[in-house]
Every structure is written in structure tokens, then in C-alpha cells.
C-alpha positions in Angstrom: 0.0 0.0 0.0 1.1 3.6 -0.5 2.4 5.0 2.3 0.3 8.3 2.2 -2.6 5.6 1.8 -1.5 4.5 5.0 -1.5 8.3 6.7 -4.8 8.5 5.3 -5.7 5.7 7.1 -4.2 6.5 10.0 -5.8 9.8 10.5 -9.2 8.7 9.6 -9.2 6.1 12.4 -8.1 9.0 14.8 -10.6 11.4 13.5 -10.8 15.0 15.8 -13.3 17.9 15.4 -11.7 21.2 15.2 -9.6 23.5 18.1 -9.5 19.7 19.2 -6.9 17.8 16.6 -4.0 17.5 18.6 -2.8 13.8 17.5 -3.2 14.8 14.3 -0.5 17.9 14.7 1.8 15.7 16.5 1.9 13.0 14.3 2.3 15.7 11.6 5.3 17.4 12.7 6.7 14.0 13.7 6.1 12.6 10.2 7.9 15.9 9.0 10.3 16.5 11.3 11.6 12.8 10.3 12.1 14.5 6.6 14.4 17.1 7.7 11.8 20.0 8.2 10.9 21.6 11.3 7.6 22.5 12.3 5.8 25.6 13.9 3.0 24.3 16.0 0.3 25.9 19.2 0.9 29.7 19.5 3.7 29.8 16.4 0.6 29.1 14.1 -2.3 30.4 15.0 -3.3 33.8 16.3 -5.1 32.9 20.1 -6.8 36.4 20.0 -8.9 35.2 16.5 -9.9 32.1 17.9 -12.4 33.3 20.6 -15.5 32.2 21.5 -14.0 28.4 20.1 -11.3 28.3 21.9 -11.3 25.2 24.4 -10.5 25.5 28.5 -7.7 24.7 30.2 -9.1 21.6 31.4 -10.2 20.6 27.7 -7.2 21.4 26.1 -5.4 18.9 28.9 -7.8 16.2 28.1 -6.9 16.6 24.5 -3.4 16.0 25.1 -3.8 13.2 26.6 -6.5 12.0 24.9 -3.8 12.2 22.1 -0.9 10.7 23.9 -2.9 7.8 25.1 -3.6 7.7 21.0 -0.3 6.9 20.1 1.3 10.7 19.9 4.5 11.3 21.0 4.5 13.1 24.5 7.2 15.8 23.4 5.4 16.9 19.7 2.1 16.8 22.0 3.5 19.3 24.6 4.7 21.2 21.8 1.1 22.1 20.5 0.6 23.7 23.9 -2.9 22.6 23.5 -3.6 24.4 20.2 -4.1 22.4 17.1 -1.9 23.6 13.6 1.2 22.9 12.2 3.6 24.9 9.4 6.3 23.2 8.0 8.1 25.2 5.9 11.3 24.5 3.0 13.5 27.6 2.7 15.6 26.5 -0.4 18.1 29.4 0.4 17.5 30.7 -3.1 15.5 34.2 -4.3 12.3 33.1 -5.1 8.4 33.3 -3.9 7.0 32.2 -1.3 4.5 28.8 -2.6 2.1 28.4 0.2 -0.2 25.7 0.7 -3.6 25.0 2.9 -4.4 21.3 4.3 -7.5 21.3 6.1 -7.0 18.4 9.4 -9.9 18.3 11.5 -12.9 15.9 10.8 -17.1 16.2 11.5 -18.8 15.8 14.3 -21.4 12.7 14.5 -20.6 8.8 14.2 -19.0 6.7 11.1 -21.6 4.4 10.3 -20.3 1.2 11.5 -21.6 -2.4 9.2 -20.1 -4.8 7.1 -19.4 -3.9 3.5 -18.3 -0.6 4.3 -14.4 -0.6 3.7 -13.4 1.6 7.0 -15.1 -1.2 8.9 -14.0 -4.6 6.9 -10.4 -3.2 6.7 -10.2 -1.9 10.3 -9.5 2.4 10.2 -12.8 3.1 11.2 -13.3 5.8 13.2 -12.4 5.1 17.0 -13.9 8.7 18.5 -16.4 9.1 19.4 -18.9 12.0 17.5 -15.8 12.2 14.7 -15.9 11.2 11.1 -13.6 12.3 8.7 -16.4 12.2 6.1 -15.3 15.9 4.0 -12.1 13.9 3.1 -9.3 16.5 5.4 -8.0 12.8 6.2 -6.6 12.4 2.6 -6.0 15.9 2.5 -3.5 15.8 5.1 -1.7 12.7 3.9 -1.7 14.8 0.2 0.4 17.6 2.2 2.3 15.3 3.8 3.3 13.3 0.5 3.9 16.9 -0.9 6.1 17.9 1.7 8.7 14.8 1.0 8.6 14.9 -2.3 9.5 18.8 -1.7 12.2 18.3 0.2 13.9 15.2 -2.6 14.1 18.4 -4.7 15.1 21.0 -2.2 18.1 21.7 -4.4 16.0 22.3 -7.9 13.9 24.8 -6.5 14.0 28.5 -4.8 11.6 30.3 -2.6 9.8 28.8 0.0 7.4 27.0 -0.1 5.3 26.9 3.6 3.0 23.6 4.1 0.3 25.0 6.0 -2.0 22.2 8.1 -4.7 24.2 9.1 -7.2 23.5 12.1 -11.0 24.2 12.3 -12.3 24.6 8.8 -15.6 22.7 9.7 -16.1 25.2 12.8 -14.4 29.0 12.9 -11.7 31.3 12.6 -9.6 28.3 11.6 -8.0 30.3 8.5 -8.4 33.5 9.6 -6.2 32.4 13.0 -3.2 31.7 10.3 -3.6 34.9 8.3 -3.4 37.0 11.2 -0.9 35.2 12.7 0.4 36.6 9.3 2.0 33.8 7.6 0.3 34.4 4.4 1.8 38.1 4.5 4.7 37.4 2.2 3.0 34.3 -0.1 2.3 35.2 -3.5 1.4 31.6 -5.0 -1.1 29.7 -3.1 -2.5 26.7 -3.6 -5.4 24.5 -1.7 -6.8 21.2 -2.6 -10.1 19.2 -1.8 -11.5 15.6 -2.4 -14.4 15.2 -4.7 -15.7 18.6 -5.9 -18.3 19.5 -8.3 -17.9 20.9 -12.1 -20.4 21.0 -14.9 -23.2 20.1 -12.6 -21.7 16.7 -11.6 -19.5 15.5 -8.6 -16.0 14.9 -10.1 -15.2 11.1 -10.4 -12.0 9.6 -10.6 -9.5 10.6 -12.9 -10.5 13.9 -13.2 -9.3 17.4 -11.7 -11.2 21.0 -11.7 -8.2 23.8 -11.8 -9.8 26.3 -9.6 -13.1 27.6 -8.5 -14.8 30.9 -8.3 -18.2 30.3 -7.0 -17.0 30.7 -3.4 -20.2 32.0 -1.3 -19.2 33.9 1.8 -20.8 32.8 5.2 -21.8 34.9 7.9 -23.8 33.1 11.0 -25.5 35.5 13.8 -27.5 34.6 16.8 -30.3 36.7 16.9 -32.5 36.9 20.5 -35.9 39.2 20.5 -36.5 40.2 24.2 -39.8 40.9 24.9 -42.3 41.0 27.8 -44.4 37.9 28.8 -48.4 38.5 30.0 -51.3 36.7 30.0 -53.1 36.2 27.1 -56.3 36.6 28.1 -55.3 39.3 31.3 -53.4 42.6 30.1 -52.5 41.1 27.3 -51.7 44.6 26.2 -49.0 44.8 28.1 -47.3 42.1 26.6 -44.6 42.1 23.8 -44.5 39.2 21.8 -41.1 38.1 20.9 -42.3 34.5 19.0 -44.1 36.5 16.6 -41.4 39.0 16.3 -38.7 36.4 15.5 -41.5 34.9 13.2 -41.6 37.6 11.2 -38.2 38.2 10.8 -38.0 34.8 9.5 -40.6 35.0 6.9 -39.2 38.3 5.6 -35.1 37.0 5.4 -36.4 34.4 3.7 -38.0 36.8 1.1 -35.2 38.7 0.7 -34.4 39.1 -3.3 -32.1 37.3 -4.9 -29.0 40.0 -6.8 -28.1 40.1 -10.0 -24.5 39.7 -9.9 -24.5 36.2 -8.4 -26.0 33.7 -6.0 -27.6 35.1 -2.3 -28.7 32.7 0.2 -30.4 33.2 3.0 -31.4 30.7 5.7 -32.7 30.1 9.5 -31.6 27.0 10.7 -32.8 27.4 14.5 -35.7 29.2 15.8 -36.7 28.4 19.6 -39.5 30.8 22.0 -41.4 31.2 24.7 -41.8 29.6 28.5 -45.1 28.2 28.5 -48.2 27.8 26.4 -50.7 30.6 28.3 -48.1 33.4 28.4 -47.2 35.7 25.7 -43.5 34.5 24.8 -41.0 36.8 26.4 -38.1 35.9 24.7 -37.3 33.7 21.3 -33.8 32.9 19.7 -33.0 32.2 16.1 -29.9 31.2 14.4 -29.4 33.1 11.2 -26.7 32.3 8.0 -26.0 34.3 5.1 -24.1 34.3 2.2 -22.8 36.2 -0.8 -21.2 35.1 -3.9 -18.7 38.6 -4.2 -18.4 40.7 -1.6 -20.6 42.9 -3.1 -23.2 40.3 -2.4 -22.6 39.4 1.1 -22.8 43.2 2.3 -25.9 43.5 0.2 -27.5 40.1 2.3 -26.4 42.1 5.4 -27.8 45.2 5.0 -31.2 43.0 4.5 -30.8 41.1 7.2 -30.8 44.0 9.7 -33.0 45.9 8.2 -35.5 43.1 8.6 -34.4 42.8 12.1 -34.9 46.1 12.9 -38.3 46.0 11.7 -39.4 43.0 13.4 -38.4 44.4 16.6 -39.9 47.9 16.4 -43.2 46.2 14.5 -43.7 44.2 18.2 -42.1 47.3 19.8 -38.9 45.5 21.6 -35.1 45.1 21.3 -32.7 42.4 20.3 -29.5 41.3 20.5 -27.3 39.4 19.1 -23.9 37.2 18.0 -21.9 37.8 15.2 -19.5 35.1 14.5 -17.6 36.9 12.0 -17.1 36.5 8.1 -15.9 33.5 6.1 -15.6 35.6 2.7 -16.2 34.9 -1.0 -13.8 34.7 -3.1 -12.6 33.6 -6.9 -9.5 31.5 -7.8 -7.2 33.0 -10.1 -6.7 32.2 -13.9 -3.0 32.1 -14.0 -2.8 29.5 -11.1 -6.0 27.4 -12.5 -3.5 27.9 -15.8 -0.4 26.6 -14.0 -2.9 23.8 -12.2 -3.8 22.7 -15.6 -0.1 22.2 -17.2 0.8 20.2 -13.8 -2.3 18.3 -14.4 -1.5 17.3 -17.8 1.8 15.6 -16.9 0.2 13.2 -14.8 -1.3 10.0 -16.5 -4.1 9.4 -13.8 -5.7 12.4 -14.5 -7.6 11.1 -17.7 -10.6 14.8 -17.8 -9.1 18.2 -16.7 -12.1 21.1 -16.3 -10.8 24.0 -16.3 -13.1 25.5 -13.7 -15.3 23.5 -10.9 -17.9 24.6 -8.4 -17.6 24.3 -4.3 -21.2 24.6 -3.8 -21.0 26.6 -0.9 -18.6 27.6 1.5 -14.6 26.9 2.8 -12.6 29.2 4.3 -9.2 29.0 2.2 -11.0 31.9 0.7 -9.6 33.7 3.6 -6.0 32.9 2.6 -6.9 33.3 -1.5 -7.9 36.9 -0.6 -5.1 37.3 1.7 -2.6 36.3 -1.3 -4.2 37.9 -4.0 -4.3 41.4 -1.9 -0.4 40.8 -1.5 -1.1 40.8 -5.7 0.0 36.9 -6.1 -1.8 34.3 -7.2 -4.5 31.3 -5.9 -6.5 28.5 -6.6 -8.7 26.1 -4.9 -8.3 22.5 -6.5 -10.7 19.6 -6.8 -9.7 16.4 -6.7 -11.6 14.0 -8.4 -12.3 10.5 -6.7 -14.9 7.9 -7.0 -16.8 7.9 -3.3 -19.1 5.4 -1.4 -21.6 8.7 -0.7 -21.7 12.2 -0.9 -19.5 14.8 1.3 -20.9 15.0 4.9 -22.5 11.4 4.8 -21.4 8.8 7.9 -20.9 6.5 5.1 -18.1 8.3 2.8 -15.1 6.9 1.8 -13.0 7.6 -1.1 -10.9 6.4 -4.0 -7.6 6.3 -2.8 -5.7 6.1 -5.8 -6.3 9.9 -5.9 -3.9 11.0 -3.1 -0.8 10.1 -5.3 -2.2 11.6 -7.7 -2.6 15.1 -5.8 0.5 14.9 -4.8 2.6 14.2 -8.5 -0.1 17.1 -10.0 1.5 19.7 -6.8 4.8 18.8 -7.3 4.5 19.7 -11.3 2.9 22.7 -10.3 5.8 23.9 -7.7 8.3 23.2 -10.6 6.2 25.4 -13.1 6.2 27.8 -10.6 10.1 27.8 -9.5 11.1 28.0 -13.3 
């Protein structure tokens, strides 16, 4: 078996939801560290401040650890993380050149592997053993993909210039996982950037095996708020006019964002997910709470969604005559991959046999927040793309019951290598 087929396996049967994916880190920056680089990991990667509301106790972080140790992670890279998930590993050639970064996505989703016969993780024994984790977006074969990049990078060290900074990033199921990285500001000096992920869309289909998309530039941005209407509870039948109604409140709000117009210049969407109210059935609800999500294609888009968002808020709440409050958990933003990369993706793609049907552009379908680090690069006025990987799958992304084509990982990783050469010419 390949030995990045056997990382894959590895991490997939030590799956860990994000802030939380310390084994993975230290096995990383073991793995690495083996191959002559040496790794930043905790407070070297990530900026603390950007993680907030996510970020674990002291007591989870030291169940984590040795959680992870107990796992099979070595004590000292374990220590090393300090608790916080993340690992660079970087190859200075020594040479002028760019700086060639690249995004890995490590942590997994949160709800059981579906565990039966017939279902290779099971039969073949790397099913998930955590409980609540699934690596069922495929960040299990994208970490084995940097990893395989990484040697192969370092085999050449002397045929290249630059630097080119292997990032494995925590958190890009939950928040601030990116965004943590940017601001720690390793992307500040990257001009080529590059991510990858398993089993994309393009033309409308999901992308079997043998097949790549360069880059993709339907990116939505995500914004999730926590909305709360407070009103003022009262009998209904006794004074009722002194109560505020805070169900029907949130109820309107949630008929209205869901009416808001679509805009021209590219896909809107608008959704509620949670709405809860009220105490009890013969009082006028006091309170009600509703999760919101919004997203733009462009950025144009996304502050367009917001402005209507609010504004329906607002006049919810002064329709029922009552305030809210709420959470904003920040901004994964749109963005578009770049034609000279999807260009240079394309050429590297060609040279390797496996890849039998290159589209030039795919779809995401929604949301990832590499965009963060494209925007990051392309403000620095480099270049970025966001790659999909074909491979045959069991079921679709975010099913208990995926699993993938294997065969693709190599792949991934003889496609990046052609496209660090192209890039070092």
C-alpha cells in the first residue's frame, strides 16, 4: 500500500473535530520533522486572539493531550502544541524566489462513522475510533496529500527557490480556523497559493476519478448571527396589552429574510436554521432565539445580504415594539481563484497519466474558508486556486458512510509537485 494511503488511514481512524486535533499535529510534525523540516506548531501558528469564543479550557485542552498521547502521539510533539491544534512546516531553499504556500484542512465532523459490514473503514479496520468524529469531508486524505507533498519537496530542495510553507490548518468545519493563520500573518509574504479538496463539483456533476477541476470561483461567503428578540411575557387573556410578543417577532423576521431578493451579480442565500421561543403555552412568549446564516457570492453580495438582514431585524423588533441582541461570529468571505494559477494547475495536471478529464473551472457549492487565505494572497497581488480532486466515493460529502478512491492521493500529490516546478522556473 502507499504510504500516504497508509497516513490516510491512520488519520481517519483518529478522526478530531476542530480547536481539538492534537494527535493529528503531532503526528504531523513527527512525520515531517523525520524528513528534515521543522515545524511551527500551538501559538507559532495560530493567532489565540482570532480564535475566541472556540477556543477550548484549560481543562479541555489537557484532556486533548492526553487524549492524544494515550492515541499513540508522541508526549514531546504533544506538549509542543501547547494545547492548540496547527502545524507549518516550511522548505527555505536558500535561493530568491516566492514564497509557494499551501492550505491542508485536518480536523474531521462531528457525528458517528456508520459502523456495518461492507463498508471498507469497517471490513479493513480504520474506522473511526472517536467518538462523534468522522472524517467524512475527506481532510484525512488531505492531510496525507500535504504530507506526501512535503517529502517529495524536500527530494528536490536543491531544484527549487523560494519557499514553499506547508500549511495544516485547524478548524475549517467550525471557525476562525484560517483567519487564525492569516493574522498570525504567515500568508503576508505568499504570493502563489494553492489549496486542494477531495471530490468537488464541475459541470453540474461531482467529479469522479480521474479527473481534476483547476480552480473555483463560485466561493459563497458565510456569515452566522445569533439573533434573541426580548420581549415582555403576559397573560393572554389578562393585560395582554402589556405584553410584547417576541415568538411572533422572530417569526416575522423569519418569513421576511427568507424573502429577501435574490441579486443580480451572483448567487444570495439566506437561511434560518434554529428558531426556539417562549416559556409556556398561556403566556405571551417573552423571549425567542433564532440562528441566522448568510451568504454572498462577491463581496458585493454578502454586504448586500447584510444590509437586509438588519433591516428586517430592525423592523421586526420595532413592528412588536422590543429590542434584540445578538452574536456575530464573523465573516468566512467569498472569493474567486485565479486564472494564471488554474493555468499553471492545468499544465501540472496534464503531466500526470491518472488524470484522464481536466475542467478547467469547478464549483464548491458553498462555503470553505481557504478563501480567507486566497484573498489574503491575492491582496499581497500573487496568485491562488482552490483544487478539486476527483475520486470515485461510497456517498456524498458529509454522509457517515463516505469513503473515497484512494488512488487519488498520489495523484494530488505528482499534480502539486508539477505545479511547484512550473512555478520555480
Amino acid at each position: 500500500m502507499n504510504q500516504f494511503v497508509e497516513y490516510r488511514r491512520e488519520f481517519h481512524h483518529y478522526p478530531e473535530i476542530g480547536w481539538r486535533e492534537i494527535r493529528t499535529s503531532a503526528r504531523i510534525a513527527e512525520i515531517l520533522e523525520k524528513e528534515g523540516y521543522k515545524c511551527l506548531m500551538g501559538t507559532d501558528v495560530i493567532n489565540v486572539d482570532t480564535v475566541g469564543f472556540e477556543m477550548l479550557s484549560d481543562e479541555e485542552k489537557k484532556a486533548e493531550m492526553e487524549r492524544a498521547v494515550a492515541q499513540g502521539a508522541k508526549p514531546e510533539y504533544v506538549e509542543r502544541t501547547e494545547g492548540y491544534p496547527g502545524v507549518i512546516a516550511e522548505l527555505d531553499t536558500g535561493k530568491e524566489g516566492p514564497v509557494t504556500a499551501f492550505r491542508f484542512d485536518i480536523d474531521c465532523l462531528p457525528y458517528e462513522e456508520l459502523q456495518k459490514e461492507g463498508f471498507r473503514p469497517f471490513d479493513e479496520g480504520y474506522i473511526s475510533c472517536n467518538k462523534d468524529c468522522v472524517h467524512a469531508c475527506g481532510h484525512d486524505a488531505h492531510t496525507a496529500i500535504g504530507i506526501g507533498l512535503a517529502w517529495e519537496l524536500m527530494k528536490r530542495k536543491d531544484q527549487l527557490k523560494g519557499k514553499m510553507r506547508i500549511i495544516f490548518q485547524p478548524a475549517e468545519e467550525r471557525y476562525n480556523g484560517a483567519q487564525s493563520i492569516v493574522d498570525k500573518g504567515h500568508l503576508d509574504d505568499a504570493m502563489n497559493f494553492i489549496s486542494v479538496h477531495m471530490a468537488l463539483t464541475a459541470e453540474g456533476w461531482p467529479l469522479p476519478s480521474n479527473t481534476i477541476a483547476c480552480g473555483c470561483k463560485d466561493f459563497l461567503s458565510d456569515d452566522q448571527i445569533d439573533v434573541t428578540f426580548h420581549g415582555t411575557a403576559a397573560h393572554p387573556c389578562g393585560a395582554s396589552q402589556n405584553g410584547k410578543n417576541a415568538l411572533l417577532a422572530a417569526c416575522t423576521a423569519a418569513l421576511n429574510l427568507h424573502a429577501i431578493a435574490p441579486h443580480e451579480e451572483g448567487l444570495c442565500r439566506v437561511n434560518v436554521g434554529i428558531l426556539n421561543a417562549g416559556v409556556v403555552v398561556n403566556t405571551i412568549a417573552p423571549n425567542a432565539f433564532m440562528s441566522i446564516e448568510y451568504r454572498g457570492q462577491t463581496r458585493t453580495i454578502a454586504a448586500y445580504a447584510r444590509k437586509r438582514v438588519f433591516d428586517i431585524l430592525d423592523g421586526a423588533a420595532k413592528a412588536y415594539d422590543m429590542e434584540y441582541t445578538y452574536e456575530d461570529f464573523g465573516e468566512i468571505p467569498a472569493a474567486q481563484s485565479s486564472d494564471a494559477m488554474m493555468e499553471v494547475i492545468e499544465r501540472a495536471a496534464k503531466k500526470v497519466p491518472w488524470f484522464e478529464k481536466i475542467h478547467f473551472e469547478g464549483n464548491v457549492g458553498g462555503t470553505d474558508d481557504a478563501s480567507v487565505m486566497i484573498n489574503k494572497v491575492q491582496d499581497n497581488g500573487g496568485i491562488a486556486t482552490y483544487v478539486g480532486i476527483g475520486c470515485d466515493t461510497t456517498q456524498t460529502l458529509h454522509s457517515p458512510e463516505f469513503d473515497l478512491d484512494e488512488d487519488s492521493i498520489p495523484a494530488a500529490i505528482e499534480m502539486l509537485v508539477h505545479a511547484v516546478e512550473e512555478l520555480n522556473m
